[in-house]
C-alpha positions, 0 to 999 in steps of 0.5 A: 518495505520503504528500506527495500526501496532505497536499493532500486531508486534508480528503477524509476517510481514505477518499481516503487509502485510495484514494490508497494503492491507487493508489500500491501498484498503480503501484509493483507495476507499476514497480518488477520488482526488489522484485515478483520478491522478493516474488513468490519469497518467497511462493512459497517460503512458499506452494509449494502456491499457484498463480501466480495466487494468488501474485500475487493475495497479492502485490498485497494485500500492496502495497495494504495496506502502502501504505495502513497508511502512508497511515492513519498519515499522516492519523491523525499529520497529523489529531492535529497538527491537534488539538493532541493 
């Protein structure tokens, strides 16, 4: 996922972003085994939460872990080009 980035640096952070959604929904969806956990982890800390809202968590939680790794990526990637 950070290696797909390397080519579109130019497109600026959004397209980072995008790239991160992208990859979070693809590995909530391909990967059941760490979807379970999670799904049974938020449950544990939110029993008063619904299935869906449950889901809804877990989805973001994906989407922005993936996304801060793409920020750090562009950020690291956009310094070394400056030089700092």
């Amino acid at each position: 996922m950070l290696i797909l980035a390397g080519p579109f640096y130019c497109e600026g952070l959004s397209f980072a972003q995008f790239l991160g959604r992208a990859a979070a929904l693809t590995l909530y969806c391909l990967i059941p085994i760490r979807k379970k956990v999670v799904l049974k982890n938020i449950s544990l800390s939110f029993p008063e939460k619904s299935k869906k809202e449950v889901g809804f968590i877990a989805k973001n939680t994906y989407k922005e872990f993936i996304k801060t790794l793409m920020n750090m990526f562009f950020i690291s990637k956009k310094r070394y080009r400056e030089g700092v």
